[in-house]
Biotite code that builds the C-alpha atoms (Angstrom):
import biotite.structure as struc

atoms = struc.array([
    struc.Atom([130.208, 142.854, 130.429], chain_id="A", res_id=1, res_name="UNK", atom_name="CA", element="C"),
    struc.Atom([128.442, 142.225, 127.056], chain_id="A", res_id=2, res_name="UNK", atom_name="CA", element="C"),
    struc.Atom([127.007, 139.240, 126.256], chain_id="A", res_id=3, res_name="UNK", atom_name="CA", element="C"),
    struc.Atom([125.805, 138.110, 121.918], chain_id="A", res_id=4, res_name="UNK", atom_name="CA", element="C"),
    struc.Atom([123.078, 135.567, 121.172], chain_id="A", res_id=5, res_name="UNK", atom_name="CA", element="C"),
    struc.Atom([121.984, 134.174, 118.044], chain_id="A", res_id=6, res_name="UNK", atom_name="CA", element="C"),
    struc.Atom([124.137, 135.190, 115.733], chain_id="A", res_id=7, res_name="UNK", atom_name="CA", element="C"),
    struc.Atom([124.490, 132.387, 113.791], chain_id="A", res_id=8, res_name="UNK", atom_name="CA", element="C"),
    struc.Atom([120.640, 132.654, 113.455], chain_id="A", res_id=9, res_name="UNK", atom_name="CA", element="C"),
    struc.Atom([120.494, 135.875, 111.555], chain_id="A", res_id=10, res_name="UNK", atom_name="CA", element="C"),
    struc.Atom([119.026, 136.389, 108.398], chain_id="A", res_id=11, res_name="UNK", atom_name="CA", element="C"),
    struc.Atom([121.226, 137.944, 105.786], chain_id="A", res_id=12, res_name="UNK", atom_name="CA", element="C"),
    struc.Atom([119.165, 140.264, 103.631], chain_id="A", res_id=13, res_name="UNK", atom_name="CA", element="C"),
    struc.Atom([120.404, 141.481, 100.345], chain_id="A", res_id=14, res_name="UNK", atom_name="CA", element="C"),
    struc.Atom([121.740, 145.588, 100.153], chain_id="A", res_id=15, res_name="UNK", atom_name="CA", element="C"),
    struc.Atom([118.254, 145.859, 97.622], chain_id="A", res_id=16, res_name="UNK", atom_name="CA", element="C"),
    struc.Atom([115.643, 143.845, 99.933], chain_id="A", res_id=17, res_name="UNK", atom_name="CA", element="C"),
    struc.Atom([116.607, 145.261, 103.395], chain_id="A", res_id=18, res_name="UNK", atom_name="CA", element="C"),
    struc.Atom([116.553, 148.665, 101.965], chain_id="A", res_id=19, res_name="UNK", atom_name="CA", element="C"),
    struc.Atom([113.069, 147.944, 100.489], chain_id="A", res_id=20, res_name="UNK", atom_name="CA", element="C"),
    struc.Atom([111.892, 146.701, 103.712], chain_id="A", res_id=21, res_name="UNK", atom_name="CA", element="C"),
    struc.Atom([112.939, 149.576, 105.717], chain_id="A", res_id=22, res_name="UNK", atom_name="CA", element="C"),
    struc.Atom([110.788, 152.077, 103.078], chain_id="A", res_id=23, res_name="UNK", atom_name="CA", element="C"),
    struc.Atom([108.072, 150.800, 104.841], chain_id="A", res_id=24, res_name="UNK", atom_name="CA", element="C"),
    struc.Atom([109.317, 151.318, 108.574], chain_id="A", res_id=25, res_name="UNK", atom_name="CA", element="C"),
    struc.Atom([107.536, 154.841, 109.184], chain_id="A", res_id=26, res_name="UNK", atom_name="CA", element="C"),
    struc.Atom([103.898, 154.803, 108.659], chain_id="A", res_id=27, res_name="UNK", atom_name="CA", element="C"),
    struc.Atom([102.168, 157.358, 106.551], chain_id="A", res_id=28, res_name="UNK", atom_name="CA", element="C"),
    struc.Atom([98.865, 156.285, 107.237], chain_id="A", res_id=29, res_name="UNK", atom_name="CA", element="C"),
    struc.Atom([96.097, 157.564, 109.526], chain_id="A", res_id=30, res_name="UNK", atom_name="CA", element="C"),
    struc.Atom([95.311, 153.905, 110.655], chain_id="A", res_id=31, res_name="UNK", atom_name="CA", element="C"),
    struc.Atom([95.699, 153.218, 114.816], chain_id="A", res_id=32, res_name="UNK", atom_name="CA", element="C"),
    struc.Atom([99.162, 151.463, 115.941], chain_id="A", res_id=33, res_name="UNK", atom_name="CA", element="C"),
    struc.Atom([98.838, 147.996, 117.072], chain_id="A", res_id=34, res_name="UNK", atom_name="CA", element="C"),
    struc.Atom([100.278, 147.707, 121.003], chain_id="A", res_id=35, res_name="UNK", atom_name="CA", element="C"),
    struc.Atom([102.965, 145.305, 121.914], chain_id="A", res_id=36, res_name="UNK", atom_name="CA", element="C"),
    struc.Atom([103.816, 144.869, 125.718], chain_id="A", res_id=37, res_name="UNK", atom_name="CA", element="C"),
    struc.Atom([107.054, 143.854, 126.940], chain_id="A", res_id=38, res_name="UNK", atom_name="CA", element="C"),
    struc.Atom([106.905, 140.550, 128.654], chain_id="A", res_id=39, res_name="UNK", atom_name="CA", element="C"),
    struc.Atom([108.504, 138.040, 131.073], chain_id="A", res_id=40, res_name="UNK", atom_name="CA", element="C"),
    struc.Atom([110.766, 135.383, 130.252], chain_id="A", res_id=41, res_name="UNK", atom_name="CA", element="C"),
    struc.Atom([111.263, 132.055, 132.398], chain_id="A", res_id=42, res_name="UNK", atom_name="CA", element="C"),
    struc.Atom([112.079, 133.006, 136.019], chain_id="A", res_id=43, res_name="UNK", atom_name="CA", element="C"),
    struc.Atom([115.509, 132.266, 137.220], chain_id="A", res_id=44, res_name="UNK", atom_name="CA", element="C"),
    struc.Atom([116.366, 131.439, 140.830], chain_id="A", res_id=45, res_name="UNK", atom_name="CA", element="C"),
    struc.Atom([119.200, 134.028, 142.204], chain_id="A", res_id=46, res_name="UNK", atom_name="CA", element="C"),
    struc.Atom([121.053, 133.804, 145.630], chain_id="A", res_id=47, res_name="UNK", atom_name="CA", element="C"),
    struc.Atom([120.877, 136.936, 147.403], chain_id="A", res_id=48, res_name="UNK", atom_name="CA", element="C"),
    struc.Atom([121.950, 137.170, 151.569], chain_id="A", res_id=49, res_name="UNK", atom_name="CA", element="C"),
    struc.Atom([121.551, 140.715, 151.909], chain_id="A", res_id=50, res_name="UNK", atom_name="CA", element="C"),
    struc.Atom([118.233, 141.847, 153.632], chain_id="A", res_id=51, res_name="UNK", atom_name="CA", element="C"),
    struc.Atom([118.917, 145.596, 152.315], chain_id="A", res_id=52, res_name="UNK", atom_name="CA", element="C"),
    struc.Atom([115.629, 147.282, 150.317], chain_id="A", res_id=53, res_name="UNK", atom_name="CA", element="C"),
    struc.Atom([116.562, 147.909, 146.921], chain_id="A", res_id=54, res_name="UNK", atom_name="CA", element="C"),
    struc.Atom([114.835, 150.622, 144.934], chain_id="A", res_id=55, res_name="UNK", atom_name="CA", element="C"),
    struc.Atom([114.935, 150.645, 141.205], chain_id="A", res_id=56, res_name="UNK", atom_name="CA", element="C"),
    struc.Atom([114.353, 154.129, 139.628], chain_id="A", res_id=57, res_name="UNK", atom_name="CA", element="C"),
    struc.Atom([113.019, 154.628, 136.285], chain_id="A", res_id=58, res_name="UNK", atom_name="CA", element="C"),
    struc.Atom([115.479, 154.621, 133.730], chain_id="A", res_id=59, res_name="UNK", atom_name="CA", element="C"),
    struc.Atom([117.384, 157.409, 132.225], chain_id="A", res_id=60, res_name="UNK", atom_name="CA", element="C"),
    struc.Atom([117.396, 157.876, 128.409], chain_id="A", res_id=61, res_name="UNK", atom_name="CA", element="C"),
    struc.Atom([117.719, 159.778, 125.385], chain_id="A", res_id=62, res_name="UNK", atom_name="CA", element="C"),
    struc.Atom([114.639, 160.925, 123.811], chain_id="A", res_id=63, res_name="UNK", atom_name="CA", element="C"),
    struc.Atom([114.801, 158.557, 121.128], chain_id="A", res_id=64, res_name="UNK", atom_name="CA", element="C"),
    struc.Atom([113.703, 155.842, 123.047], chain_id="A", res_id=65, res_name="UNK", atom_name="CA", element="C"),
    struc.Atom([111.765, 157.908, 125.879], chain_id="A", res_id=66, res_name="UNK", atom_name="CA", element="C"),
    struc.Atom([108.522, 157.058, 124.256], chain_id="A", res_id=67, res_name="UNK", atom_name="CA", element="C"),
    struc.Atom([106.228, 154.544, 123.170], chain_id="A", res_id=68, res_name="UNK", atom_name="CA", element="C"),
    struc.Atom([107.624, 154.563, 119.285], chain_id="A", res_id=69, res_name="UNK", atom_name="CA", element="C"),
    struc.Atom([109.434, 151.010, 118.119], chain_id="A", res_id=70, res_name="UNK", atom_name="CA", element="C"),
    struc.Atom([113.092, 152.242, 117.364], chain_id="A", res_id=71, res_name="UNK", atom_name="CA", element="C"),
    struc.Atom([114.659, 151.267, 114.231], chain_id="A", res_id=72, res_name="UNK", atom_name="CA", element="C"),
    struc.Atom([118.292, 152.362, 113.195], chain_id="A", res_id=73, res_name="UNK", atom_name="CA", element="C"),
    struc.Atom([119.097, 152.388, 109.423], chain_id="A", res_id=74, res_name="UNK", atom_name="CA", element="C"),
    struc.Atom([121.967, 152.366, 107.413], chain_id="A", res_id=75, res_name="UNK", atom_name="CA", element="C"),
    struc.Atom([123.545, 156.028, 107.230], chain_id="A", res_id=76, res_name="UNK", atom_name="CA", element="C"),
    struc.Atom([122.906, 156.494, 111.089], chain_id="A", res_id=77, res_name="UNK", atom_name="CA", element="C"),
    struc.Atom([119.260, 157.204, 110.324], chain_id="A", res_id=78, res_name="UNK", atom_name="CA", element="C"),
    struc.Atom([116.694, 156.258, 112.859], chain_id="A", res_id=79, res_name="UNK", atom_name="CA", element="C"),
    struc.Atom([113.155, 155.198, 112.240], chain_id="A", res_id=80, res_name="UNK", atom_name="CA", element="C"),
    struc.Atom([110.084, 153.837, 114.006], chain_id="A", res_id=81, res_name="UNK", atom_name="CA", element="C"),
    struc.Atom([108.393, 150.196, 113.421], chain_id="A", res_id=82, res_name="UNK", atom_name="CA", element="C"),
    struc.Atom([104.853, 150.789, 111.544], chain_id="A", res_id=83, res_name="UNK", atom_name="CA", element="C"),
    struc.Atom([101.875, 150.919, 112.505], chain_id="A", res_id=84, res_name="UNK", atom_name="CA", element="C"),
    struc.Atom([103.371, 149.701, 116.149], chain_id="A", res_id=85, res_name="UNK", atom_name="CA", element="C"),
    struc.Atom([104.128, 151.068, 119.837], chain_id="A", res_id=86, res_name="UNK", atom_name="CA", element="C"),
    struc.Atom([104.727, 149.708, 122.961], chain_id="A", res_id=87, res_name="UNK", atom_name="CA", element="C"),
    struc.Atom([101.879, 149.788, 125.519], chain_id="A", res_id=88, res_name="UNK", atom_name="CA", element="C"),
    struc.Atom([103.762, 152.451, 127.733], chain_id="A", res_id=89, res_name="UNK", atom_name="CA", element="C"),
    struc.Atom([106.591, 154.633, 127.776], chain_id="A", res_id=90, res_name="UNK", atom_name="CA", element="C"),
    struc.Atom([109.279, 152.464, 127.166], chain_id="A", res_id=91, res_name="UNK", atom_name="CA", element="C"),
    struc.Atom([111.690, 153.528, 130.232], chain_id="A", res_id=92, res_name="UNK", atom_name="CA", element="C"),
    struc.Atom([108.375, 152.774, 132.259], chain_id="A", res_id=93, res_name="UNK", atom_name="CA", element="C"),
    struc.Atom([108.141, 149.166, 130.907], chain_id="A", res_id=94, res_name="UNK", atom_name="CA", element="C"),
    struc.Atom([111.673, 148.250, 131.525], chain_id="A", res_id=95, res_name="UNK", atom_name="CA", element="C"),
    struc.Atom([111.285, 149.255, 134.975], chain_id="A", res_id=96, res_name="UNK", atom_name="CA", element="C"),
    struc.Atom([108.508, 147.422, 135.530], chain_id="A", res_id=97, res_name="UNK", atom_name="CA", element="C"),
    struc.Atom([110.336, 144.116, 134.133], chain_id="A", res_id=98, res_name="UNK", atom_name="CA", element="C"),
    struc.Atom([112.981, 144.919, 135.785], chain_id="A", res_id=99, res_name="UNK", atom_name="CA", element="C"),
    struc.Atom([110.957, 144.764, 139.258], chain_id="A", res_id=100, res_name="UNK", atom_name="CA", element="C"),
    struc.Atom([109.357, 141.442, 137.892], chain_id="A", res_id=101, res_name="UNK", atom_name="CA", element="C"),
    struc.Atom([112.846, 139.743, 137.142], chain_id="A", res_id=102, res_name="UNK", atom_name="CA", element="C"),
    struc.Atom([113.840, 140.376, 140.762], chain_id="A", res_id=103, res_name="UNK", atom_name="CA", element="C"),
    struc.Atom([110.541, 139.107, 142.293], chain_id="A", res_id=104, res_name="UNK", atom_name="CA", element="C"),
    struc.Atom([110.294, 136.149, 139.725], chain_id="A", res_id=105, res_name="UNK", atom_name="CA", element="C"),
    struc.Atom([113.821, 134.986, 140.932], chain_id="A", res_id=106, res_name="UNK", atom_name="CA", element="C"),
    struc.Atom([113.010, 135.137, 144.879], chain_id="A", res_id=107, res_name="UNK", atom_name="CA", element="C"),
    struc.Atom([114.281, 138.544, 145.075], chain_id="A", res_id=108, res_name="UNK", atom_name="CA", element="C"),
    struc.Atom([111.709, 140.122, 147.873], chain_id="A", res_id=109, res_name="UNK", atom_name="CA", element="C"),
    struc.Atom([113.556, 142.877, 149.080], chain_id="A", res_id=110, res_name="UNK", atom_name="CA", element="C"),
    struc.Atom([113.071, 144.884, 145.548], chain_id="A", res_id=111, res_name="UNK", atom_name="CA", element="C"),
    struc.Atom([111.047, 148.043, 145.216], chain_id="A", res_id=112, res_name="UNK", atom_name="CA", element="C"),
    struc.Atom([110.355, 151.154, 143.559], chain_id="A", res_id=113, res_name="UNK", atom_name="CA", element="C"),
    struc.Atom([110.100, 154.871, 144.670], chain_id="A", res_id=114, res_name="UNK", atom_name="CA", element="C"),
    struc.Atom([106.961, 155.110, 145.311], chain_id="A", res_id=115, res_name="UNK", atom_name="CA", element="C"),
    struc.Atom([106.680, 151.808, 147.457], chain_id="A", res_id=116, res_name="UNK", atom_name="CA", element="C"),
    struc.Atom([106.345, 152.862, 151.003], chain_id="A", res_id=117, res_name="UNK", atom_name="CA", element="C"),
    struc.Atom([109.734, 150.904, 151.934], chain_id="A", res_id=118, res_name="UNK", atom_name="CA", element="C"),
    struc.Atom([113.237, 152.291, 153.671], chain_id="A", res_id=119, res_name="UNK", atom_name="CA", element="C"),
    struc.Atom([115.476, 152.596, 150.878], chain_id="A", res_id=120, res_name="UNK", atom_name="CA", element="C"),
    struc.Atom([119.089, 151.381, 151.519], chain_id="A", res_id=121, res_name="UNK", atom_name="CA", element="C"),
    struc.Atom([120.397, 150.749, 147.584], chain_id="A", res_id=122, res_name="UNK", atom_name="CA", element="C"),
    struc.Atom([119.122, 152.304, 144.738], chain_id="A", res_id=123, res_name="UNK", atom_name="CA", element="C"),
    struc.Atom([119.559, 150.626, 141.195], chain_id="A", res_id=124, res_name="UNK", atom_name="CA", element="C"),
    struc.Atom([120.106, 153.010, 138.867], chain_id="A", res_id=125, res_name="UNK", atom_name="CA", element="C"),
    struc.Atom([119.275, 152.575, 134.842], chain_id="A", res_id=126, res_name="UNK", atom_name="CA", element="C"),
    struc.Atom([120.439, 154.375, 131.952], chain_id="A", res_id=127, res_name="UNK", atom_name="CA", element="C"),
    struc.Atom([119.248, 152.707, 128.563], chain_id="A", res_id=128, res_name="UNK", atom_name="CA", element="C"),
    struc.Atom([122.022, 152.635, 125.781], chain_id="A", res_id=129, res_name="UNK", atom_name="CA", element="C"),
    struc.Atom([120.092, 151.353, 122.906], chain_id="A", res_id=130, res_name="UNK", atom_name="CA", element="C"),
    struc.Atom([116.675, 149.468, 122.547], chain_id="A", res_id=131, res_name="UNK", atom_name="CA", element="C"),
    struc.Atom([116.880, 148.921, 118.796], chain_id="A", res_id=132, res_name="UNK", atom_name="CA", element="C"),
    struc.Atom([116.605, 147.154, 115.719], chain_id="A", res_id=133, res_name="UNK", atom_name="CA", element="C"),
    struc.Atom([119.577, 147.699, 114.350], chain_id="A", res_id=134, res_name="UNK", atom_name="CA", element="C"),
    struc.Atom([119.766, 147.096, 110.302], chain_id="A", res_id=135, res_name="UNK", atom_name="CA", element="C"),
    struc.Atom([123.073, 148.930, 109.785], chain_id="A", res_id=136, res_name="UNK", atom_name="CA", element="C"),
    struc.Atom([125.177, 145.923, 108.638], chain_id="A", res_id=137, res_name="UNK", atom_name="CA", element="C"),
    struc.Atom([122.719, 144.408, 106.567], chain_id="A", res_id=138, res_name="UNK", atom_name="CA", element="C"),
    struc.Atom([121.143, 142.203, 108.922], chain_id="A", res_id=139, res_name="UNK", atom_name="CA", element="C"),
    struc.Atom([118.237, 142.379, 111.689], chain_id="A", res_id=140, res_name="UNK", atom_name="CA", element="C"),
    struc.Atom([119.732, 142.824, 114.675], chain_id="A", res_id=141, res_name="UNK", atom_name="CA", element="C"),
    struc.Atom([117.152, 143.386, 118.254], chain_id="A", res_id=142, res_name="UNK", atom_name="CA", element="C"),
    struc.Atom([119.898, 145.266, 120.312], chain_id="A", res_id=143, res_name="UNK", atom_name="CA", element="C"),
    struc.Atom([119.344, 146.088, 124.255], chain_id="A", res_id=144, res_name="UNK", atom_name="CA", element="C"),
    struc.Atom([121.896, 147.361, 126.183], chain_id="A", res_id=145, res_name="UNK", atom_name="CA", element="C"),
    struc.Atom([121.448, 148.780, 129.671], chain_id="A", res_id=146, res_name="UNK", atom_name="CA", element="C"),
    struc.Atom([124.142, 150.961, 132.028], chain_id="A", res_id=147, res_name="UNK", atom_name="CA", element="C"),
    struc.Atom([123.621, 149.654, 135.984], chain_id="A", res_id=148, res_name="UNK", atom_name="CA", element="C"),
    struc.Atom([125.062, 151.524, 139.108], chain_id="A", res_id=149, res_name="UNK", atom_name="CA", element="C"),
    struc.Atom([124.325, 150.433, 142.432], chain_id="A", res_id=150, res_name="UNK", atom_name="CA", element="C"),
    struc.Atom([123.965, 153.343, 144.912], chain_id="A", res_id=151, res_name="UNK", atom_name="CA", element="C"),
    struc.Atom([124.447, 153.710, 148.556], chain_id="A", res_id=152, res_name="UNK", atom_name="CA", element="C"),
    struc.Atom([121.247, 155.778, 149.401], chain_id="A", res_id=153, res_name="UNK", atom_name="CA", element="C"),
    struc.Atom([123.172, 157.162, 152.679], chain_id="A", res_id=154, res_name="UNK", atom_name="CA", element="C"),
    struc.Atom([126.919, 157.761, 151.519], chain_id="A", res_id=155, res_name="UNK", atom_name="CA", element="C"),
    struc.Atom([125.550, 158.104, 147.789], chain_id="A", res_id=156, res_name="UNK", atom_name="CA", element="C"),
    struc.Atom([128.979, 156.218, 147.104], chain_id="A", res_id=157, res_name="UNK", atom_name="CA", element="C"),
    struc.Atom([128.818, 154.166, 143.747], chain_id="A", res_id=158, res_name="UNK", atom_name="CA", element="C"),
    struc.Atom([128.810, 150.629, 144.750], chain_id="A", res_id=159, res_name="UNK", atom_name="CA", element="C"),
    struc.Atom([129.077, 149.105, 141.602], chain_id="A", res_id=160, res_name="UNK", atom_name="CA", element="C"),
    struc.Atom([128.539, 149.769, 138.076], chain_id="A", res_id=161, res_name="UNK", atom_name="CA", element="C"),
    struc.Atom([128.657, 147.909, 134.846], chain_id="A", res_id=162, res_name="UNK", atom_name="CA", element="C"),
    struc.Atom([126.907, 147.732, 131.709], chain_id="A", res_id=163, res_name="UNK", atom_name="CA", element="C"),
    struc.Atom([125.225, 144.495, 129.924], chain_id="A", res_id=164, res_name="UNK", atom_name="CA", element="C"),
    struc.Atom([123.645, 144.100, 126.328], chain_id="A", res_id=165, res_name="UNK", atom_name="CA", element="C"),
    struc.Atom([122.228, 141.053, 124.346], chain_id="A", res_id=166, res_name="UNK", atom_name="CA", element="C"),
    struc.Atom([122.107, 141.156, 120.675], chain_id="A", res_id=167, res_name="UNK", atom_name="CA", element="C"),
    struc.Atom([119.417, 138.668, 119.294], chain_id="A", res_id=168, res_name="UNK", atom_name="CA", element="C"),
    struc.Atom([118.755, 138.274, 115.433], chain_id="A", res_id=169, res_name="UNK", atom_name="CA", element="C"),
    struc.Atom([115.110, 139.028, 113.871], chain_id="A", res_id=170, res_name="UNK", atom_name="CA", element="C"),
    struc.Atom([114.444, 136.754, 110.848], chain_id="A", res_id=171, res_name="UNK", atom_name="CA", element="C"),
    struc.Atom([112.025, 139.136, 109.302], chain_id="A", res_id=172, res_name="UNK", atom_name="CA", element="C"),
    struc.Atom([111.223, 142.734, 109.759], chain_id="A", res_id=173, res_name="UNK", atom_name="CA", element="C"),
    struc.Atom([107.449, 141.824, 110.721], chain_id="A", res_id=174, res_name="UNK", atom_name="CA", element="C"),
    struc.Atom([106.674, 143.490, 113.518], chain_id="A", res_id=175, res_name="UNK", atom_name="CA", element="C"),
    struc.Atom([105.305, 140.404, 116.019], chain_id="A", res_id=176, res_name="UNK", atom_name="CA", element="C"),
    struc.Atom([109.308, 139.145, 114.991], chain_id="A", res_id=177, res_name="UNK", atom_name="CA", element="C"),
    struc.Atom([110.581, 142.204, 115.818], chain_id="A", res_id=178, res_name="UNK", atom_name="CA", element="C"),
    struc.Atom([108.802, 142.648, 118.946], chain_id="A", res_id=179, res_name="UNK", atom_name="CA", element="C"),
    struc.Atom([109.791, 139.535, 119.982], chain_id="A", res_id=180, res_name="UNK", atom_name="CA", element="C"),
    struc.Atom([113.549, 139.165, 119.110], chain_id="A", res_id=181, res_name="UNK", atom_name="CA", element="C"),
    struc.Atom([113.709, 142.680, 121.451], chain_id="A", res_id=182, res_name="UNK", atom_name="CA", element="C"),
    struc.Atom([111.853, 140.994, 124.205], chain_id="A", res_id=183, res_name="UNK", atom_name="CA", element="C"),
    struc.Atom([114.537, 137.958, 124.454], chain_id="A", res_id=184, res_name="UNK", atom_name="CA", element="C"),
    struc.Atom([117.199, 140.459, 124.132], chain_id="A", res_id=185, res_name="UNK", atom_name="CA", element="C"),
    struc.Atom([115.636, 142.208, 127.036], chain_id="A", res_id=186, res_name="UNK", atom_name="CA", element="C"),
    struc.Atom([115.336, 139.140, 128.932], chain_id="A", res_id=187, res_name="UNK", atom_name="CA", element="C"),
    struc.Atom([118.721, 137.994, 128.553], chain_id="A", res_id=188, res_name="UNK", atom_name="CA", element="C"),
    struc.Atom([119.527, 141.195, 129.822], chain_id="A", res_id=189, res_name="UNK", atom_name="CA", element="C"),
    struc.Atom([117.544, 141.223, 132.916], chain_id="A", res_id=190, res_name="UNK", atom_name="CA", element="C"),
    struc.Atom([118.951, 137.779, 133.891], chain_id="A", res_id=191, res_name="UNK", atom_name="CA", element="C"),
    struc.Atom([122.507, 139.216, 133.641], chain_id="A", res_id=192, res_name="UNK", atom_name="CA", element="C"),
    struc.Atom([121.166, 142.117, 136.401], chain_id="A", res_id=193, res_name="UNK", atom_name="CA", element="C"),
    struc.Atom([119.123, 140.108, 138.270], chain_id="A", res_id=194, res_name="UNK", atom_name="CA", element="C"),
    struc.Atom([122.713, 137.865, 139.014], chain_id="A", res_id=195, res_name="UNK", atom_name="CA", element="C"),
    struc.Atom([124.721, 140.615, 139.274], chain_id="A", res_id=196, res_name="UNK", atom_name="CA", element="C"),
    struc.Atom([122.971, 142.718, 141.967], chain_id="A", res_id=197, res_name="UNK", atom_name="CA", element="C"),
    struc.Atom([122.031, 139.702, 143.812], chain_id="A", res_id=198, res_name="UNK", atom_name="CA", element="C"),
    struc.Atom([125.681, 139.361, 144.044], chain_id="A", res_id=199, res_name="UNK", atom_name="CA", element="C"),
    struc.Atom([126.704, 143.078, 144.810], chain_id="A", res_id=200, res_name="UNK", atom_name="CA", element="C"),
    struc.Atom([123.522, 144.424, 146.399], chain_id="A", res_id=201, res_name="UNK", atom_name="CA", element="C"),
])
């Protein structure tokens, strides 16, 4: 299930000025990163029956965006990091904890995490596909796609499993824009989760 938004907002840069913008993507300099946090959009009110606990793990990744480092994927398959930025944690560690904060922002009370002292019935699962700003085509491009499974703690029987991704334009490559453009793709993503387990789960 993949959802696209705003892409009759993005910015078309010319071959010459995108490729002069992202000269300055990796910092040289000695100077300290400024710290960006990842945070909430408007809550969204979900229907969910079930009464089971479910726990949501950390999220799996590749090491490219296992850190704190603001991805950026260049033309040429080339990948990058935002200067002089980071996020304020571990970025698997910050989706999880939005992830938990979706859930509880939409009513959601039977949500936790491993080390909640809760019995665990379902466990939600993340793997993170791409957390990006993606200037391959030309464009700015925030990309977020996440891989969901829904696990039976007892059986450990897949329940369910799909995979959801917003793509949001960023009309500059300043880094509060970029920062931002990835948190609404985030969001959208969330809210596609949030549904879908409260559905499932």
């Amino acid at each position: 299930m993949t959802a696209k938004f705003g892409r009759r907002t993005f910015l078309s840069f010319s071959a010459i000025g995108l490729t002069s913008a992202l000269a300055g993507c990796v910092s040289l300099g000695a100077s300290a990163p400024v710290t960006y946090d990842l945070t909430p959009g408007a809550p969204q009110s979900v229907a969910r029956r079930s009464t089971r606990m479910v726990v949501v793990r950390e999220p799996s990744t590749i090491a490219t965006y296992d850190s704190q480092r603001i991805v950026v994927r260049q033309p040429g398959g080339i990948l990058s990091y935002l200067q002089d930025s980071q996020w304020s944690d571990r970025l698997p560690l910050l989706v999880q904890t939005r992830m938990l904060q979706a859930f509880r922002d939409a009513g959601v009370t039977n949500i936790g995490k491993p080390t909640d002292p809760v019995a665990l019935d379902i466990i939600l699962s993340t793997d993170i596909r791409a957390f990006e700003l993606d200037t391959t085509d030309g464009t700015a491009l925030a990309r977020v796609a996440l891989a969901i499974q829904l696990v039976d703690d007892r059986s450990r029987r897949v329940m369910a499993s799909e995979e959801f991704s917003a793509d949001v334009g960023s009309t500059s490559l300043n880094q509060v824009v970029v920062v931002g453009a990835l948190n609404t793709a985030l969001d959208n993503v969330l809210r596609q989760v949030v549904a879908w387990t409260a559905a499932r789960a």
